[in-house]
RONU-610987 format. One line per 2 residues: number of its first residue (from 1); their letters; for each residue y, x, z of N, C-alpha, C. Coordinates in nm, 2 decimals. Atoms other than C-alpha are relative to their C-alpha. Layout:
# RONU-610987
NUM	A	Y X Z Y X Z Y X Z | ...
This chain:
# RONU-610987
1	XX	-0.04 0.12 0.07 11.94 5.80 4.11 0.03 -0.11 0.10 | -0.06 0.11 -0.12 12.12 5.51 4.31 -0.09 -0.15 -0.01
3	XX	0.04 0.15 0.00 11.94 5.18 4.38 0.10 -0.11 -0.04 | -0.10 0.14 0.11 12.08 4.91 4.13 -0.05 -0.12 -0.01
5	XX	0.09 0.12 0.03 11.85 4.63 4.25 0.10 -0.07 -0.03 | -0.06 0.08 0.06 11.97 4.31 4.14 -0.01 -0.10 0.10
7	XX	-0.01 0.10 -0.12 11.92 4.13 4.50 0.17 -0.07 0.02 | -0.18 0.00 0.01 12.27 3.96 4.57 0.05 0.08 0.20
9	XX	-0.07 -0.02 -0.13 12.52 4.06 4.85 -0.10 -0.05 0.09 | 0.04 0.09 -0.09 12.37 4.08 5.18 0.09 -0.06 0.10
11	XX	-0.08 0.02 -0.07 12.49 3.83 5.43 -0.11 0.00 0.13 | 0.12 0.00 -0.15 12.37 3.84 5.79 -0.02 -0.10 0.04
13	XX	0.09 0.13 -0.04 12.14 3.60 5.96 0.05 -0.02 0.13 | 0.02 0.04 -0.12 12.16 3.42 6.28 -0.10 0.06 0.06
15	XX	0.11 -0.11 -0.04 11.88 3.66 6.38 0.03 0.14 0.03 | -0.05 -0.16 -0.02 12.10 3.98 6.36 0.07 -0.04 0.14
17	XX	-0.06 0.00 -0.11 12.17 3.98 6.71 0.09 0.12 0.06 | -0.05 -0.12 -0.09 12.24 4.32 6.79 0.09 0.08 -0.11
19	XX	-0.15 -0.06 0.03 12.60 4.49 6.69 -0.03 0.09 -0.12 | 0.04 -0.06 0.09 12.63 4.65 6.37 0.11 0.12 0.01
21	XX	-0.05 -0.11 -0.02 12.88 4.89 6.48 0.02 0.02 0.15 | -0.02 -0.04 -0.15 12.88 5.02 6.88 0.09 0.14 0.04
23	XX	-0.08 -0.15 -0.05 13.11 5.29 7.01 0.01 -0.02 0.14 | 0.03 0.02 -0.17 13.07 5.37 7.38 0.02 0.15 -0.01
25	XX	-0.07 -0.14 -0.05 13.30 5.63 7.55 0.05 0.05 -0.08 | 0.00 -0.08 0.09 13.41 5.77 7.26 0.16 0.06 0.01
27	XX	-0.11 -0.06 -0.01 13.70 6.01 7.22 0.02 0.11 -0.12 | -0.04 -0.09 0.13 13.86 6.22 6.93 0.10 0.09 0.03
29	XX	-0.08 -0.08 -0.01 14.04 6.52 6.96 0.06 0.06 -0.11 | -0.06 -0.05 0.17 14.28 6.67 6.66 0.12 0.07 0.05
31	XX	-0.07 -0.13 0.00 14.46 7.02 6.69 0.02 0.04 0.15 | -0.03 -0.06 -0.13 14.40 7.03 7.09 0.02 -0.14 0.03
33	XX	-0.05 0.11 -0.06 14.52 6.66 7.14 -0.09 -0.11 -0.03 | 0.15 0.12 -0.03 14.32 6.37 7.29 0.10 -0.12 -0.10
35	XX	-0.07 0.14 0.06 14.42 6.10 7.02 -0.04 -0.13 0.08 | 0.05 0.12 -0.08 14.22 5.80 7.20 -0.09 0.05 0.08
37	XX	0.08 0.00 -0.10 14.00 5.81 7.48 -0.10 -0.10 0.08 | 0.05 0.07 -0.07 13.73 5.61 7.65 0.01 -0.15 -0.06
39	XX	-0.03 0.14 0.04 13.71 5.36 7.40 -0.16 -0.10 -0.05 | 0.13 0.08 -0.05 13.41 5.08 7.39 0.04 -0.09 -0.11
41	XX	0.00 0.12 0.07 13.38 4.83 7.11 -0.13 -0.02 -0.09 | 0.16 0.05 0.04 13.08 4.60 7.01 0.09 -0.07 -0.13
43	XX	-0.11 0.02 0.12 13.19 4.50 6.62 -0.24 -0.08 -0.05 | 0.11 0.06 0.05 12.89 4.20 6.49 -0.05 0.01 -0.09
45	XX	0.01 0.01 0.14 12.76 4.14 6.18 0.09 -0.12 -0.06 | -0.08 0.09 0.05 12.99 3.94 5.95 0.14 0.00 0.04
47	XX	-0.10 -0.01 -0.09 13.28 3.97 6.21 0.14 0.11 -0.11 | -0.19 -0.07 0.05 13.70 4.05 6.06 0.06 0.06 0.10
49	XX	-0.08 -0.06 -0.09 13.84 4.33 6.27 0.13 0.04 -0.07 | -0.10 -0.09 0.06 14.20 4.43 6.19 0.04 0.05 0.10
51	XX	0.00 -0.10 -0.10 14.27 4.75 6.37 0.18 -0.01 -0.03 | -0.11 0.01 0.04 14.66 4.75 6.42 0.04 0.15 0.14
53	XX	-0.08 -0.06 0.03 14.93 4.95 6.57 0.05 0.12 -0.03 | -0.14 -0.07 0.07 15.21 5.20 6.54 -0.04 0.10 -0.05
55	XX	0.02 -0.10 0.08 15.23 5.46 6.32 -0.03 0.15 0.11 | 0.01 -0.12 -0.10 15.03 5.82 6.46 -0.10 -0.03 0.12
57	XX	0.08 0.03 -0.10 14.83 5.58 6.71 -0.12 0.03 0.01 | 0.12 -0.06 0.02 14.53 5.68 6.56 -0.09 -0.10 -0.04
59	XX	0.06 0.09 0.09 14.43 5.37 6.39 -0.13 0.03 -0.11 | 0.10 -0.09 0.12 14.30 5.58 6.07 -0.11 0.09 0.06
61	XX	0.06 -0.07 -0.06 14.16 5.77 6.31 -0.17 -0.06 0.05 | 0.15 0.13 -0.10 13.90 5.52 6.49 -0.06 -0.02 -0.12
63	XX	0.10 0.04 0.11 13.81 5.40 6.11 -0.10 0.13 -0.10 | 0.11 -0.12 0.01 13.71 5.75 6.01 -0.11 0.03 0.09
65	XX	0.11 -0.07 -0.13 13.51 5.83 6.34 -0.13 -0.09 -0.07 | 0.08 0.04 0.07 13.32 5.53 6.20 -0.10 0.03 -0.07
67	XX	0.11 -0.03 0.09 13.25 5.66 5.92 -0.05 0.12 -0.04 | 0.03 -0.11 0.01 13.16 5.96 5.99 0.06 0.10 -0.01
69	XX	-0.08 -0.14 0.04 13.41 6.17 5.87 0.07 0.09 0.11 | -0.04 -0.12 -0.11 13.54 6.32 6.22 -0.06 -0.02 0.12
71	XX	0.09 0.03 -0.10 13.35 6.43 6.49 0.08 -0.05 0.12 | -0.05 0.11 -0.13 13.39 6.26 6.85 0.00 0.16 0.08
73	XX	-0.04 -0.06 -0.09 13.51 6.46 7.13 -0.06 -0.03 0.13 | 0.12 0.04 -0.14 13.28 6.28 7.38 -0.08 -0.16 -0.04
75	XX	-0.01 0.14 0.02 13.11 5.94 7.36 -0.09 -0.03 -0.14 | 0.10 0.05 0.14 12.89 5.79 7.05 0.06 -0.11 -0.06
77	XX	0.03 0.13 0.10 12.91 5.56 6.76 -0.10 -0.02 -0.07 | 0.10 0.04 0.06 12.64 5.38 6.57 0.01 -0.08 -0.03
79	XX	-0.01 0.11 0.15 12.62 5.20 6.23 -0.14 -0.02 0.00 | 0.11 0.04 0.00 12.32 4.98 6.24 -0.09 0.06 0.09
81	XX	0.11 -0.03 -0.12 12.15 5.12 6.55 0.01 0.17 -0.04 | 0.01 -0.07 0.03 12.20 5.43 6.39 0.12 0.14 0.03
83	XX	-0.16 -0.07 -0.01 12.49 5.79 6.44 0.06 -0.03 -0.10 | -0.11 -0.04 0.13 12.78 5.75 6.21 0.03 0.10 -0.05
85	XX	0.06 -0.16 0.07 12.72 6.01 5.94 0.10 -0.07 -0.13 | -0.07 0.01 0.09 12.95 6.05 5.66 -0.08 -0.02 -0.16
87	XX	0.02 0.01 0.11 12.86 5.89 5.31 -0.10 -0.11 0.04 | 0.11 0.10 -0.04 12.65 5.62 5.46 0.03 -0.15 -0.08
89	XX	0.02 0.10 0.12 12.58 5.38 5.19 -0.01 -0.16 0.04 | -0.03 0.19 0.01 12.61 5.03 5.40 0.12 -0.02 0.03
91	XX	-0.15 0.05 -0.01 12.98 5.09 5.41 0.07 0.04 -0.08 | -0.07 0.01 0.05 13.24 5.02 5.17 0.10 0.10 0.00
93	XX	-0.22 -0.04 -0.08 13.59 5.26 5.19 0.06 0.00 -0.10 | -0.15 0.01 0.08 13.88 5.20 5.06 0.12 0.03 0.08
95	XX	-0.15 -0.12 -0.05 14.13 5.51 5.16 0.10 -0.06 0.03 | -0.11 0.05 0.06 14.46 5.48 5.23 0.08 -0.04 -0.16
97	XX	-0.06 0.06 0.09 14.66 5.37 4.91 -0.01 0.08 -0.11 | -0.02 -0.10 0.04 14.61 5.61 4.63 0.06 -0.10 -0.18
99	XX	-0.13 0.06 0.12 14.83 5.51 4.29 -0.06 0.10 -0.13 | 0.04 -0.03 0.12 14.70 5.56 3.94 0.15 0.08 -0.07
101	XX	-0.12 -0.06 0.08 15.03 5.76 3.71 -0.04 -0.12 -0.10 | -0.02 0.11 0.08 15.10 5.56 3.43 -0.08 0.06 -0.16
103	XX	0.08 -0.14 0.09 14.93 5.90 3.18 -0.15 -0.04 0.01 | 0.17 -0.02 -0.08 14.60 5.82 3.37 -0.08 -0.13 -0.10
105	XX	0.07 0.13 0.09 14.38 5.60 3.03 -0.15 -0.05 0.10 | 0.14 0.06 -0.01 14.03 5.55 3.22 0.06 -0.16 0.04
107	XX	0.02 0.14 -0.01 13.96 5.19 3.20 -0.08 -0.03 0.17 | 0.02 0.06 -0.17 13.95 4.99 3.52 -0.15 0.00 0.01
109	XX	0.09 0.04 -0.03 13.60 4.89 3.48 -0.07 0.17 0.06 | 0.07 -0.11 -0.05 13.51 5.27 3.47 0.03 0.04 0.12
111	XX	-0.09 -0.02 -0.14 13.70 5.34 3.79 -0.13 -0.09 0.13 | 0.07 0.12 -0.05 13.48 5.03 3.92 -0.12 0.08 0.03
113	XX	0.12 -0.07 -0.01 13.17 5.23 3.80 -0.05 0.11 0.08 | 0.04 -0.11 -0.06 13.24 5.52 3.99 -0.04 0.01 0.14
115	XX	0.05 -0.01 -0.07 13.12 5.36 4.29 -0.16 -0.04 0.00 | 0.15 -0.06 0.01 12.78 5.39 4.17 -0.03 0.09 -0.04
117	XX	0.01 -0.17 0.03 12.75 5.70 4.00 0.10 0.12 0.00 | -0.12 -0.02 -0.02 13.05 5.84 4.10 -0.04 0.17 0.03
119	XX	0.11 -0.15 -0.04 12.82 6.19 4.20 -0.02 0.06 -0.16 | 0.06 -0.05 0.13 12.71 6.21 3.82 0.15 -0.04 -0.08
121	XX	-0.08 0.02 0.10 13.05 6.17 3.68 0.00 0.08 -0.09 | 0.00 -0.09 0.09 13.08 6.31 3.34 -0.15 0.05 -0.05
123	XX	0.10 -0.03 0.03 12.72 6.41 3.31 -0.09 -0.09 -0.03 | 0.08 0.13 0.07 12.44 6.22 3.12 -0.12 0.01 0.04
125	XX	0.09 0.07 -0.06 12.25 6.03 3.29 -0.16 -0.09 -0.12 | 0.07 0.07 0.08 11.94 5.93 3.04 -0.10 -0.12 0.03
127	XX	0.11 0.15 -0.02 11.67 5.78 3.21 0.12 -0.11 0.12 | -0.07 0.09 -0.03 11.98 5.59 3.40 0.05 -0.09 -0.09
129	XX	-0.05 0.11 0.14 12.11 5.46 3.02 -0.13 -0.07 -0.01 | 0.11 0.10 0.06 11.77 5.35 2.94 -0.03 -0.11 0.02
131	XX	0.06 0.11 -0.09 11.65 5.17 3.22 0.07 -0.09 0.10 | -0.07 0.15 -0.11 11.92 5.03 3.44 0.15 -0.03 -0.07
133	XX	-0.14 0.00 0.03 12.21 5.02 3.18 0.04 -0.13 0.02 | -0.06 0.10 -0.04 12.25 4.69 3.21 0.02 -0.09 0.12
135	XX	-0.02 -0.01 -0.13 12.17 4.66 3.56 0.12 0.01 0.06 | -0.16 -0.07 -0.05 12.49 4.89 3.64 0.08 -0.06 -0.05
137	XX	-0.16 0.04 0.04 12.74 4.68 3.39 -0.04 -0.13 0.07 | -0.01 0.15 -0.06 12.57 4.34 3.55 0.10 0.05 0.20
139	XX	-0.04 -0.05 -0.15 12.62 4.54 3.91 0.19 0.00 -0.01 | -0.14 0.00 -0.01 13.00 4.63 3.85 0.05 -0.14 -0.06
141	XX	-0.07 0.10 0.03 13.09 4.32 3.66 0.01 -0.12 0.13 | -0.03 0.06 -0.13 13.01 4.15 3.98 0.11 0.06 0.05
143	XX	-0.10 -0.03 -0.07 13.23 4.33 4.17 0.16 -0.03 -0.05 | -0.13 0.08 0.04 13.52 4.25 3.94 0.02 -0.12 -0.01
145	XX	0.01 0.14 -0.05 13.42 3.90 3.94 0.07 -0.04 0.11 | -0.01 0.06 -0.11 13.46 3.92 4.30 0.14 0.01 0.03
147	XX	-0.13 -0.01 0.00 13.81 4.06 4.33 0.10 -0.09 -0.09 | -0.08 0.03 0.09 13.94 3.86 4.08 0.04 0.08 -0.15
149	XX	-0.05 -0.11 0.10 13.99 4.16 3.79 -0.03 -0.05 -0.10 | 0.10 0.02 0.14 13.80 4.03 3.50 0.11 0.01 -0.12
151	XX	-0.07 0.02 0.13 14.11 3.96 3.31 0.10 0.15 -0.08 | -0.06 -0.10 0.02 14.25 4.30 3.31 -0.09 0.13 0.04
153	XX	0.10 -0.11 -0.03 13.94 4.55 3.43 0.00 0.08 -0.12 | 0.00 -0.12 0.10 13.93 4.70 3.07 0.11 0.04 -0.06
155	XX	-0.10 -0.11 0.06 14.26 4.84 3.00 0.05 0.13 0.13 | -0.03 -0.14 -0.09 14.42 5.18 3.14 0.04 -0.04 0.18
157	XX	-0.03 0.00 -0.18 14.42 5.21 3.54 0.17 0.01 0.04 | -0.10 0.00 -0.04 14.73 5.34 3.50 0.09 -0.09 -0.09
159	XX	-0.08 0.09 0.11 14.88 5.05 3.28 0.06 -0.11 0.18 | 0.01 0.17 -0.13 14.84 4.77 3.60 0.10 0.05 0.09
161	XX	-0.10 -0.01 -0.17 15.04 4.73 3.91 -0.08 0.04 0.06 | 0.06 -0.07 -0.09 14.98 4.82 4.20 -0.11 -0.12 0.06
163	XX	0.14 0.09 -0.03 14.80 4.52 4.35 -0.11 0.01 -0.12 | 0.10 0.01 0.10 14.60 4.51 4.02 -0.08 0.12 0.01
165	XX	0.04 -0.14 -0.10 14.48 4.88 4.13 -0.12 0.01 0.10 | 0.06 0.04 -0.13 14.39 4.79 4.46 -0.11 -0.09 -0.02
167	XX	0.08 0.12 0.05 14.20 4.50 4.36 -0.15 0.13 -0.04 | 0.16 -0.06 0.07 13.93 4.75 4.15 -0.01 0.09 0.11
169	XX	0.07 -0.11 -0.10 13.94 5.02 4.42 -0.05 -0.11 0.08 | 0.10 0.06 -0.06 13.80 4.73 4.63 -0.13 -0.04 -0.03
171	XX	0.10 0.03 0.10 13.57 4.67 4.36 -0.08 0.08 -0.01 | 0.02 -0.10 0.01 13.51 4.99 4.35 -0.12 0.05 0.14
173	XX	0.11 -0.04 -0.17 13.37 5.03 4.78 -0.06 -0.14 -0.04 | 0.13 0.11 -0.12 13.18 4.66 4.70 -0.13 0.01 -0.06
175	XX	0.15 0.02 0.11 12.96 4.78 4.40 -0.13 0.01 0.02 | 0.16 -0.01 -0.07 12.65 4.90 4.62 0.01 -0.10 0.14
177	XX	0.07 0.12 -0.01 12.70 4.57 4.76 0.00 0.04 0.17 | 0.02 -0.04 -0.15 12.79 4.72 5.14 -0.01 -0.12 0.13
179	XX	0.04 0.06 -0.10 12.71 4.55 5.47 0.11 0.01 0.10 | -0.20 -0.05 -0.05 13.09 4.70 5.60 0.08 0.01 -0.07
181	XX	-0.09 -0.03 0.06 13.39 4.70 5.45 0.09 0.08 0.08 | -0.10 -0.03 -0.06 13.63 4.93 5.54 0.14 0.03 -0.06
183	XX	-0.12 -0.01 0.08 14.01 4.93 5.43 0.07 0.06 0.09 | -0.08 -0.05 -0.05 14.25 5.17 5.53 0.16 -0.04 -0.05
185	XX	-0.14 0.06 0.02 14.63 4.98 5.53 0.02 0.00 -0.17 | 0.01 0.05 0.19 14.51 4.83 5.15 0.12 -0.06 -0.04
187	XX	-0.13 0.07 0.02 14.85 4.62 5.18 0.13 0.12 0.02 | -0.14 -0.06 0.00 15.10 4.92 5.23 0.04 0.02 -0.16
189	XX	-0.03 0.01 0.14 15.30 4.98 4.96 0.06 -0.08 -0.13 | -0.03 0.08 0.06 15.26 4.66 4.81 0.12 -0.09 -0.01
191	XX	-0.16 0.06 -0.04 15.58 4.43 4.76 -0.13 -0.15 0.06 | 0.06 0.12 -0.10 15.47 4.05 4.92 -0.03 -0.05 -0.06
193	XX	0.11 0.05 0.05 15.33 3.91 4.65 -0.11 0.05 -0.02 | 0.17 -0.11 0.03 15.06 4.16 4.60 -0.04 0.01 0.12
195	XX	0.05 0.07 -0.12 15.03 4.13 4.95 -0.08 -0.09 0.04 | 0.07 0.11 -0.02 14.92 3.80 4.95 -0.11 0.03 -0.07
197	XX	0.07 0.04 0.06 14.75 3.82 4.66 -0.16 0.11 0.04 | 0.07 -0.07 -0.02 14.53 4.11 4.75 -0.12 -0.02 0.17
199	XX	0.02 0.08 -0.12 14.48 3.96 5.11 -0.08 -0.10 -0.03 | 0.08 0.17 0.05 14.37 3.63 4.96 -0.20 0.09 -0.06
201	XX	0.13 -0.08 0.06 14.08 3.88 4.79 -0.09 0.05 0.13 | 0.04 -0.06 -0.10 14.00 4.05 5.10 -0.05 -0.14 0.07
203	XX	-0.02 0.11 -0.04 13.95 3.71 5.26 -0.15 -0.07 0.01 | 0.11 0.05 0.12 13.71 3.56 4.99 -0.05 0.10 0.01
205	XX	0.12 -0.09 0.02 13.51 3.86 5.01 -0.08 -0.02 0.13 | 0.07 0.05 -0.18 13.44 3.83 5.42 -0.05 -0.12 0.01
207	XX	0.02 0.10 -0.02 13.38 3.45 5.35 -0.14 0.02 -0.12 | 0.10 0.03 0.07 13.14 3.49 5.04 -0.13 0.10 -0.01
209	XX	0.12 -0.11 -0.02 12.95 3.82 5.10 -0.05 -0.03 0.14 | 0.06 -0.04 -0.13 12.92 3.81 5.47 0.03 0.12 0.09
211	XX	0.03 -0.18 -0.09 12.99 4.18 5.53 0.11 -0.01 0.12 | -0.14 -0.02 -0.13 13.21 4.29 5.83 0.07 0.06 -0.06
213	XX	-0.11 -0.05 0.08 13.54 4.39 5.75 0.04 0.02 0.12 | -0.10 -0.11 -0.11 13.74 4.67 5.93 0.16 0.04 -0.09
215	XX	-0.11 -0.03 0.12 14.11 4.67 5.81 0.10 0.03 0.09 | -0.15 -0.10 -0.08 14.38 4.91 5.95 0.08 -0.08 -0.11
217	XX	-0.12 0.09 0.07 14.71 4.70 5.91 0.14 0.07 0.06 | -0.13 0.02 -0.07 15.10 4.73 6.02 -0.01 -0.18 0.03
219	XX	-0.06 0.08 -0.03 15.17 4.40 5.96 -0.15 -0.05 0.00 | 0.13 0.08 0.05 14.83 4.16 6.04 0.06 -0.15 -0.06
221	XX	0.03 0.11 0.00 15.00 3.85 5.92 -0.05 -0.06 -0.14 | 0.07 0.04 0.12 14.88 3.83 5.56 -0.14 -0.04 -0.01
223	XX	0.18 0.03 0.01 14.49 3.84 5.65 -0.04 -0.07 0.15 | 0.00 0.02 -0.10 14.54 3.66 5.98 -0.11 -0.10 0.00
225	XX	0.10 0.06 0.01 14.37 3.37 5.88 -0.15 0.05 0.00 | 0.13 -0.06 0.01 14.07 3.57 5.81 -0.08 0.08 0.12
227	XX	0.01 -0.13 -0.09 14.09 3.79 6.11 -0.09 -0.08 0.14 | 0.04 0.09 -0.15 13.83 3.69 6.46 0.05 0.08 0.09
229	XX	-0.06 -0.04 -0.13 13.94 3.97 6.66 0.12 0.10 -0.08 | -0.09 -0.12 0.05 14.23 4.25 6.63 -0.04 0.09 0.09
231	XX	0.00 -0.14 -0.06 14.20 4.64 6.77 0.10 0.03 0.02 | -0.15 -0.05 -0.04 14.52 4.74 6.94 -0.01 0.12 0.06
233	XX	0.03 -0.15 -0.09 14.53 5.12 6.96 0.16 0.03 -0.02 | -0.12 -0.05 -0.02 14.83 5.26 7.15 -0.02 0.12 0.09
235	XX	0.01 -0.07 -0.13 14.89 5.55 7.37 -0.13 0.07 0.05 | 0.13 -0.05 -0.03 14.54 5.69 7.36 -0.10 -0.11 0.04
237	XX	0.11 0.13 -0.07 14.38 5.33 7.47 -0.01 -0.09 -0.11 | -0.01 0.11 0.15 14.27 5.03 7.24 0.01 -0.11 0.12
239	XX	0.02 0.22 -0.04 14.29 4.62 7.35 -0.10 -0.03 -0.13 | 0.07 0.03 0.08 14.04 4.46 7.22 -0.06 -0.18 0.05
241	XX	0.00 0.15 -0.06 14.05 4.05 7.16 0.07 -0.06 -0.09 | -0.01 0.05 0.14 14.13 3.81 6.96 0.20 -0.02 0.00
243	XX	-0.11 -0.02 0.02 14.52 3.80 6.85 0.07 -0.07 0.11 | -0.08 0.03 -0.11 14.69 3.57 7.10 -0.07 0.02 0.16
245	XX	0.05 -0.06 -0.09 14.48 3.77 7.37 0.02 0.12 0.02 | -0.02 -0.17 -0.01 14.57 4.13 7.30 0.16 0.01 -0.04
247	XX	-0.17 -0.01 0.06 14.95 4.08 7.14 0.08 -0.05 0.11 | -0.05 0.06 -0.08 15.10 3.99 7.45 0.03 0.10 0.07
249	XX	-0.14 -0.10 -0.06 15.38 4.11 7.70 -0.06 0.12 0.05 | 0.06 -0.07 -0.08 15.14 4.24 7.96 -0.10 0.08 -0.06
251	XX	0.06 -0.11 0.09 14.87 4.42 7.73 0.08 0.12 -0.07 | -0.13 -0.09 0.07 15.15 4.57 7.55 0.02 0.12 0.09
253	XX	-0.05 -0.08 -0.06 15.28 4.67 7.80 -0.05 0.13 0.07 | 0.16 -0.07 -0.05 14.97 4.82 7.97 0.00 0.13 -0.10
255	XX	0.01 -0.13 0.00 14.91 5.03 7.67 0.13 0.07 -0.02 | -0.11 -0.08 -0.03 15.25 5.18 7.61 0.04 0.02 0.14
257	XX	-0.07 -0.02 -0.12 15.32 5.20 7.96 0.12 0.00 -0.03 | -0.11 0.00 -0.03 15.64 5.11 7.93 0.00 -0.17 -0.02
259	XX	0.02 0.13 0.01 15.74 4.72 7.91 0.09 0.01 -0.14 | 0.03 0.07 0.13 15.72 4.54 7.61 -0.01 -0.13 0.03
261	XX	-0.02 0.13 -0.02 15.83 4.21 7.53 -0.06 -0.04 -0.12 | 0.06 0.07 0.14 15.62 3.97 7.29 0.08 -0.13 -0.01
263	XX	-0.10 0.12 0.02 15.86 3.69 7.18 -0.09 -0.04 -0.09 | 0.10 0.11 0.09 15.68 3.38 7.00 0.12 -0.09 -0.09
265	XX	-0.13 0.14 0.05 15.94 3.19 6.74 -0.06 -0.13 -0.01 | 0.06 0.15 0.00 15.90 2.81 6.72 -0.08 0.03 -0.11
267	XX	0.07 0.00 0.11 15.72 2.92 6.37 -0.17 0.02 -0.03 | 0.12 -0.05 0.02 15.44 3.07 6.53 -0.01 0.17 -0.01
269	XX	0.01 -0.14 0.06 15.54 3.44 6.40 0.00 0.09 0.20 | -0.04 -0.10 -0.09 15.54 3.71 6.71 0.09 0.12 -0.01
271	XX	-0.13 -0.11 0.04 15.79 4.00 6.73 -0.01 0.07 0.14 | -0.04 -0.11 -0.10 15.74 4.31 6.94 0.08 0.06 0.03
273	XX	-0.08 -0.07 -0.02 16.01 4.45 7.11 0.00 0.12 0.13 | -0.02 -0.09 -0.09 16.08 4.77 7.31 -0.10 0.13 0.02
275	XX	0.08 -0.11 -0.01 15.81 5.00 7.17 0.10 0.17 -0.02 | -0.12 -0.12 0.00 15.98 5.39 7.20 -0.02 0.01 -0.14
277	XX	-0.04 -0.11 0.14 16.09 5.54 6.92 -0.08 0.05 -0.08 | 0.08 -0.08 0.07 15.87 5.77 6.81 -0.16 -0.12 -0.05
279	XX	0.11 0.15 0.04 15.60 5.42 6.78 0.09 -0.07 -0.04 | 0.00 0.08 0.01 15.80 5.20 6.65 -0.03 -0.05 -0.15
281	XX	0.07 0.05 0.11 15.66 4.91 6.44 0.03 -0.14 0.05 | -0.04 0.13 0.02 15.78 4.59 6.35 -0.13 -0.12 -0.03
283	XX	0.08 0.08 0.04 15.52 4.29 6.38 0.01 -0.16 -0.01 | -0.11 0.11 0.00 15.60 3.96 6.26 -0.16 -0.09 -0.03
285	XX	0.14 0.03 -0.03 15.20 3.80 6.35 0.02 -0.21 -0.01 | 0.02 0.15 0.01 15.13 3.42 6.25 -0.14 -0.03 0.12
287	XX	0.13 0.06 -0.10 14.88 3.27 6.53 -0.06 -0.10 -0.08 | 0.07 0.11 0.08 14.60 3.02 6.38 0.01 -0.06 0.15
């Protein structure tokens, strides 16, 4: 049975000194091929990483190793002092993008619920009705609170848009209330106002829970505001630094080994040029 205390979100203290996620040396191999290598990042408590580039880099890659789901090829990670082990309940996930049909009736809220009992779906739970039933609808109605859903959580999943969706699957990784969030490219898909708007949510969650947030992007400039550092995996290597530290000619260029030009418009936006072919990825980056 799942723990449904009623404590609120934790946020971390000025006391949590030591890294709540560490990877040292680490390396991932998939079908014979070294995807990244020799890669090193101290990730705090509370701290917004958005993990960025090109498509195949292995972005998705680094946020699984995380969380356990693929072993390392050399090298260690550790979630709270601890190995990264798949199903680890102080982190949040939210997959790549997965899309309700329009046939599909379960009500949002239940979608919400299934990240608490999501193991006992379909089967009856008694001494869970008795004693924590209203525990679990106070527990998930937070979580739609927090995304903004309330006004649409109880009709069909597959009635809503796509941002409206996305919204409860986030709702869905914050209901045990995690200490990480992780999003795998939550904004693909979406057209630009669902964009924003789901961004603006992602935002407001890092600012009112506290938790650290890990968010594989293409484009970072919608959650930029929100962002302290970015992860730049290319070429088997990452950068690692805060956006007008790692987006630049000479990093770039470093990891593609080839040159790479970072143009700045008077607006502020950045624009990478000269990535090969088989990488390329358009970034159009707002600096704070």
């Amino acid at each position: 049975m799942h723990d449904i205390s009623s404590s609120p979100l934790p946020v971390p203290t000025s006391t949590a000194l030591s890294p709540i996620i560490q990877v040292e040396e680490a390396a991932v191999m998939l079908g014979g091929r070294t995807i990244w290598q020799q890669v090193h990042l101290s990730v705090q408590p509370g701290e917004f990483l958005a993990i960025l580039g090109p498509n195949g880099a292995g972005k998705s890659t680094l946020l699984k190793a995380i969380l356990g789901l693929l072993p390392l090829a050399a090298g260690s990670i550790t979630v709270l002092g601890r190995p990264a082990q798949r199903g680890n309940t102080v982190i949040g996930y939210v997959p790549q993008r997965r899309h309700f049909e329009a046939d599909v009736r379960v009500r949002g809220r239940s979608i919400v619920r299934l990240g608490l009992d999501g193991a006992h779906w379909g089967l009856p739970l008694p001494l869970l009705q008795r004693r924590k039933a209203r525990e679990v609808a106070a527990r998930v109605q937070e979580a739609i609170e927090l995304v903004g859903a309330s006004a649409y959580a109880d009709r069909p999943i597959g009635e809503l848009s796509g941002g409206e969706q996305q919204r409860l699957l986030i709702a869905q990784a914050l209901v045990k209330r995690p200490r990480i969030l992780a999003l795998d490219e939550p904004l693909d898909s979406l057209d630009l106002r669902n964009q924003q708007g789901v961004a603006g949510v992602i935002r407001q969650i890092s600012r009112e829970t506290g938790a650290t947030v890990l968010l594989v992007a293409h484009d970072v400039n919608p959650i930029l505001s929100a962002v302290d550092r970015v992860v730049y995996v290319a070429h088997g290597q990452i950068a690692v630094g805060r956006p007008e530290e790692v987006i630049t000619t000479e990093t770039l260029s470093r990891l593609y080994n080839t040159p790479i030009e970072v143009l700045r418009a008077s607006d502020g936006r950045i624009v990478v040029v000269g990535q090969p072919e088989e990488e390329v990825s358009y970034h159009a980056h707002r600096l704070r």
